[in-house]
C-alpha positions in Angstrom: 87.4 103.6 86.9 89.9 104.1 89.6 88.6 103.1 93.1 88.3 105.8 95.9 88.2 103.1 98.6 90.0 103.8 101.9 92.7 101.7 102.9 94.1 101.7 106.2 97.6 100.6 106.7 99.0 99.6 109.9 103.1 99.5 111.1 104.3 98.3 114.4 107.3 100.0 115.3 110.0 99.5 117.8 113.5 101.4 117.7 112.8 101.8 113.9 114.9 105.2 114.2 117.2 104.6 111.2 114.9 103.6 109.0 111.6 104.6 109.3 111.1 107.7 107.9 112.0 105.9 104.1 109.1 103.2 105.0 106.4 106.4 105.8 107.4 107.8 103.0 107.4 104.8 101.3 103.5 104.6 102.1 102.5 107.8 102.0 103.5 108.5 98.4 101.5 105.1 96.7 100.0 106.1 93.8 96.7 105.3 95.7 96.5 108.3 98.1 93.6 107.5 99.6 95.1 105.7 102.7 95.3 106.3 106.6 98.3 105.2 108.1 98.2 104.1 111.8 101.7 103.6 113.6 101.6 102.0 116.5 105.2 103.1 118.6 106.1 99.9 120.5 107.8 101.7 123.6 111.2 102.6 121.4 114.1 103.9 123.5 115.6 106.0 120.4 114.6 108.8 118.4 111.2 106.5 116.6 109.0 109.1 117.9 110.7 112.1 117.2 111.1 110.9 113.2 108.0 110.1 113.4 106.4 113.1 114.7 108.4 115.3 111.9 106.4 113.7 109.5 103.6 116.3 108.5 100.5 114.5 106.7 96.8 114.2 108.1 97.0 110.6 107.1 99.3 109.2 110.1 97.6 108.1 113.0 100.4 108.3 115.6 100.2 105.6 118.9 102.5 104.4 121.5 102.3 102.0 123.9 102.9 102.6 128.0 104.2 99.2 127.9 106.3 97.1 125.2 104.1 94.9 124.2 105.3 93.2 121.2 104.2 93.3 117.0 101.3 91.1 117.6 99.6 92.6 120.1 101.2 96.5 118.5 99.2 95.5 115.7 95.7 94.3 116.9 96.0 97.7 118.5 96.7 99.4 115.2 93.0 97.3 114.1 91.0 98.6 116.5 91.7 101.8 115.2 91.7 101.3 111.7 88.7 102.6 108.9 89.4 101.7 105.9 87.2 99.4 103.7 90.6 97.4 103.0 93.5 96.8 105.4 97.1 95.7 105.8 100.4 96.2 107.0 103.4 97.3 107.0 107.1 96.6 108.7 108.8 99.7 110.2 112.3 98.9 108.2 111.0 97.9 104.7 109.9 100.1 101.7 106.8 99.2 99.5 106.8 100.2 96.3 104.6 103.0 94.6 102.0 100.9 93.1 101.8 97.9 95.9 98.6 99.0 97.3 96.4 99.8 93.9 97.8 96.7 92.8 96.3 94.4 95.6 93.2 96.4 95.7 92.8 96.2 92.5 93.2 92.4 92.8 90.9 91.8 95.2 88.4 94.0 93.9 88.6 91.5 90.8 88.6 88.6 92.5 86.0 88.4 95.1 86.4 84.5 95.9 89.6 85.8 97.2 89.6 87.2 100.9 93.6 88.1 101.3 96.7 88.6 98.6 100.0 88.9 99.2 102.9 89.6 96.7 107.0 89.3 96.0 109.3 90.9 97.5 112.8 91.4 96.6 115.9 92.0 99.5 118.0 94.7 100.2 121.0 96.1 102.5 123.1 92.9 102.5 125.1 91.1 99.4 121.9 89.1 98.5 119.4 91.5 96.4 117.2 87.8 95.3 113.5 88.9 94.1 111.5 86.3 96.1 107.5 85.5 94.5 105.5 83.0 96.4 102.9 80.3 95.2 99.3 82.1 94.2 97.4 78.9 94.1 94.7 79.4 96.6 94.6 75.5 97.2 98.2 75.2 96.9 98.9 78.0 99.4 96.6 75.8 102.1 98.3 73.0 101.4 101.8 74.7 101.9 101.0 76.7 105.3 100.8 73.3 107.2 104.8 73.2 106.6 106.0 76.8 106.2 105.3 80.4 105.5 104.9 81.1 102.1 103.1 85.1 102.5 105.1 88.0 103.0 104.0 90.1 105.8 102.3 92.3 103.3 98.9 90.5 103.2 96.0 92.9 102.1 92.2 91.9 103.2 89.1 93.2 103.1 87.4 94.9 106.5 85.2 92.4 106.7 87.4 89.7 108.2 88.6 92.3 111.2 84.1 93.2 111.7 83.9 89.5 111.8 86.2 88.7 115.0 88.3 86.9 112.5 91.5 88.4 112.2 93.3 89.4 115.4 97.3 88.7 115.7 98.4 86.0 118.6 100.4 87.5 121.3 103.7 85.2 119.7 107.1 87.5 119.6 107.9 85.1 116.8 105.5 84.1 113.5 102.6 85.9 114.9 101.7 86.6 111.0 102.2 82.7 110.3 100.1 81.9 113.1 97.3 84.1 111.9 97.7 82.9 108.3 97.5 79.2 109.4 94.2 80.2 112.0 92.3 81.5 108.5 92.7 78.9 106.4 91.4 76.8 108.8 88.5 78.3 108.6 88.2 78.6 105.4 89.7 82.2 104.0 91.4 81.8 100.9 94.4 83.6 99.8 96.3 84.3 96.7 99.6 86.2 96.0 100.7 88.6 93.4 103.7 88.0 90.5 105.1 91.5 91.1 107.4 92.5 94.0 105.5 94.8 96.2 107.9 95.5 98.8 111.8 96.1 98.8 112.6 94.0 102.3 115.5 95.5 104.1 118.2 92.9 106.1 119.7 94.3 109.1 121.0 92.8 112.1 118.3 94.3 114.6 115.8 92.9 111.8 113.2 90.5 114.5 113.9 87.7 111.9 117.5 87.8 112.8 117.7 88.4 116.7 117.1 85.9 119.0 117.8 83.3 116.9 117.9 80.0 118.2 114.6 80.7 120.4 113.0 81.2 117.2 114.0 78.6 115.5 113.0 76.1 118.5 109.9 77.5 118.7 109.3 77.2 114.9 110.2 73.8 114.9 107.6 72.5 118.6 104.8 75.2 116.1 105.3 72.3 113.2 105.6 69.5 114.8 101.9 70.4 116.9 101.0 71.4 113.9 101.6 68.0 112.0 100.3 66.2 115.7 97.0 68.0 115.1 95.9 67.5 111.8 97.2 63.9 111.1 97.7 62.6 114.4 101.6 61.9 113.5 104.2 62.5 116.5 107.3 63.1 115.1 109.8 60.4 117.6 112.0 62.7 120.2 115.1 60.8 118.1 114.3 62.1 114.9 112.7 66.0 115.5 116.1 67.6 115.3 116.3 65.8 111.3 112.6 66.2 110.2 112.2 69.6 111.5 115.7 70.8 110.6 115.5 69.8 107.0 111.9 70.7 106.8 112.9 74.8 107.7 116.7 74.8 106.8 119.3 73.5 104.9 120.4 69.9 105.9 123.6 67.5 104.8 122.0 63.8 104.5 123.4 61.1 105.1 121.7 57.5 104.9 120.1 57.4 108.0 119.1 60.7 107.5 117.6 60.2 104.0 116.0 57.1 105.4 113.8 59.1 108.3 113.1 62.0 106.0 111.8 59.8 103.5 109.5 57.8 105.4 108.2 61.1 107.2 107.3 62.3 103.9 105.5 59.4 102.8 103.5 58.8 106.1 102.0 62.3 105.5 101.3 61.6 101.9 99.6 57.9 103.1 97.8 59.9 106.2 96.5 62.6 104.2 95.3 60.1 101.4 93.3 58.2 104.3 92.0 61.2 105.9 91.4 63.3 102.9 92.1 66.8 105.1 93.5 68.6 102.1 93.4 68.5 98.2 95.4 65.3 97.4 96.2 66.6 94.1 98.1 69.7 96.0 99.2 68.4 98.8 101.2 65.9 96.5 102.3 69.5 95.0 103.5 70.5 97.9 105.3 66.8 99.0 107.5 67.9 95.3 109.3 70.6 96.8 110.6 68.2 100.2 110.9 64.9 98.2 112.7 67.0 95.6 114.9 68.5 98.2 115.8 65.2 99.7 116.9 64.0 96.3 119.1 67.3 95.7 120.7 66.5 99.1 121.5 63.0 98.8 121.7 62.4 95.4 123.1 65.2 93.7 125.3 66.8 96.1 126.7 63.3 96.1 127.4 62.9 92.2 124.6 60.3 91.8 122.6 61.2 89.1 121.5 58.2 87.9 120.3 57.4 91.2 118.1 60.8 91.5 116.8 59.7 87.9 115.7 56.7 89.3 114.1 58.1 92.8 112.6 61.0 90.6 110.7 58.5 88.4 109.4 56.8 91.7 107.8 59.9 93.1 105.9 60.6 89.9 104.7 57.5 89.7 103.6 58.5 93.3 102.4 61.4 93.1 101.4 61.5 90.2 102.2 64.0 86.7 100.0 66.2 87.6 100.7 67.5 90.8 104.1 68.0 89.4 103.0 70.8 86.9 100.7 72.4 89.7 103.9 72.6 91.8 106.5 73.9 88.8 103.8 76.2 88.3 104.0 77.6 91.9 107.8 77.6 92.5 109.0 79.5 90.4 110.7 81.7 92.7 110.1 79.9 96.0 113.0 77.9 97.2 
C-alpha cells in the first residue's frame, strides 16, 4: 500500500539564482507528492527570491533571513517550521531524482531499527560524472564517522528525532551536517544508506565545498584531531598533524618517514580501541582497511613494489583479521 505520510523537506539557500529553480522542481515533481517544501532564503544579493517566488505550488513554504546567517543555523530555522511525519534536506544547487524520497521512506518505514538513511549520489557540471555509494552498515558507518564523512547531505529521519531536542544543526559554516551526524551516533541513532543514487550533485565554483578552501580544510583537520583526542585520549604530536591529518582527508606522496608516522598512528588507534573497546572491534578493523590499504597503495605500489605490498598486506590480515576484511569490501564498493 503506498504511504500517504507527509514529508517535509528543507533547502537553505543563498545566491542559488542559477540554479535553483531545477532543484524545486527537482522536489516538487517526486513521485511522492505528498511533501511540503520549506526554503529558507539566506539573505541572497541576486535574483534567489524572485525565482523563487515564480514558483506557483501550495507546497513551498518561502522564508528569508534579515541577517545571513549561515546553512546551519538557515536550516534549524527551516525545522522549526517543518510538519511532516518524516524530514530531510535538500541543497539549493543539486537535483534529486524522482523516486529519492519514496525510496528512503519506504526504507525506513521497513526498517524501524533504523532512525536516518542516506543514499549515492552521482556528480555533475564538471569532467568527473563518478556515481559515488557510501557504506550501509549501521556499525560500519559509526565506526567510519570518527575519521570522515561517509553520508551525503541527503539524510532522511523520522520527526521524532527533531520532537526529541535531538537533531538541531551547529552554527559551523563548514561540516555542520558532519557535525550533526557524528553528535547522533554518539548517542546512539543508527544510520544506513541506500545502493541507488538519489541525488545528481552539481560542481560549481561558488559550490560551499569549494570556496574558502584552505579555512575548511584547517578546520577539518583541528575537528579530527579533537575528535581522535576525545574518544581515545591520543594527541596527534604538532610535528606530525600536517602528515596524519593530510593523508587521512586527501591524497598524500609517502615517503619513509612518512609511511613510518602513518603507520604507527594507525596501529595505536587499532591497539587503543582494542583496550578501550569504544567501538565494534570487528568494524573498526573494517574501517583501519581502507587507511592501512591506502598507505600500502602509496608506498608500495606507486613505487613498483609489489612484492613488498604482498608482504605488508598479509601482515594486516593477520592483524586485523579475515573477517573485517569482507565487512569492509562489502562497504567500499564505491567509496574511495
Amino acid at each position: 500500500m503506498k504511504s500517504t505520510a507527509l514529508i517535509s523537506v528543507i533547502m537553505a539557500a543563498r545566491n542559488a539564482e542559477p540554479f535553483i529553480e531545477e532543484t524545486i522542481y527537482g522536489i516538487l515533481n517526486q513521485t511522492h507528492q505528498n511533501l511540503e517544501l520549506i526554503i529558507v532564503n539566506d539573505c541572497s544579493t541576486d535574483q534567489t527570491e524572485q525565482r523563487i517566488l515564480s514558483i506557483k505550488d501550495e507546497r513551498i513554504k518561502y522564508l528569508s533571513n534579515s541577517t545571513h546567517l549561515g546553512p546551519g543555523r538557515s536550516r534549524n530555522i527551516g525545522l522549526q517550521h517543518a510538519k511532516g511525519d518524516f524530514i530531510t534536506i535538500t541543497d539549493s544547487d543539486d537535483i534529486s531524482v524522482p523516486e529519492r524520497l519514496a525510496l528512503q521512506l519506504n526504507f525506513l518505514q521497513k526498517n524501524p531499527e533504523i532512525d536516518l538513511v542516506s543514499g549515492g549520489m552521482q556528480y555533475f557540471g564538471s569532467a568527473d560524472k563518478n556515481i559515488v555509494t557510501f557504506p550501509q552498515s549501521p556499525e560500519f558507518i559509526h565506526c567510519w564517522l570518527l575519521f570522515n564523512n561517509c553520508l551525503p547531505n541527503i539524510v532522511f529521519y523520522r520527526r521524532e528525532l527533531v520532537d526529541n531536542k535531538s537533531f538541531k544543526y551547529n552554527d559551523f559554516w563548514f561540516g555542520e551536517d558532519y557535525y550533526l551526524w557524528y553528535e547522533l551516533i554518539k548517542k546512539g541513532y543508527r544510520f544506513s544508506t541506500l545502493p541507488d543514487v538519489l541525488i545528481q550533485c552539481r560542481v560549481h565554483e561558488n559550490r560551499i565545498t569549494t570556496t574558502n578552501l584552505e579555512k575548511r580544510t584547517q578546520d577539518i583537520y583541528s575537528r579530527f584531531a579533537q575528535r581522535i583526542y576525545d574518544t581515545f585520549g591520543i594527541e596527534i604530536p604538532p610535528e606530525n598533524f600536517g602528515t596524519i591529518t593530510t593523508f587521512i582527508h586527501t591524497r598524500l606522496a609517502v615517503d619513509n618517514e612518512k609511511f613510518a608516522v602513518i603507520k604507527h598512528f594507525l596501529e595505536q588507534l587499532y591497539m587503543e580501541n582494542k583496550r578501550q573497546k569504544i567501538y565494534d572491534q570487528t568494524f573498526f578493523s573494517a574501517v583501519l582497511y581502507f587507511y592501512f590499504l591506502r598507505l600500502g597503495k602509496y608506498f608500495f605500489i606507486e613505487q613498483g613494489k609489489p612484492l613488498q605490498f604482498a608482504k605488508y598486506f598479509s601482515a594486516l590480515v593477520y592483524m586485523l583479521g579475515l573477517k573485517s576484511l569482507i565487512i569492509f569490501l562489502r562497504n567500499n564498493k564505491g567509496y574511495r
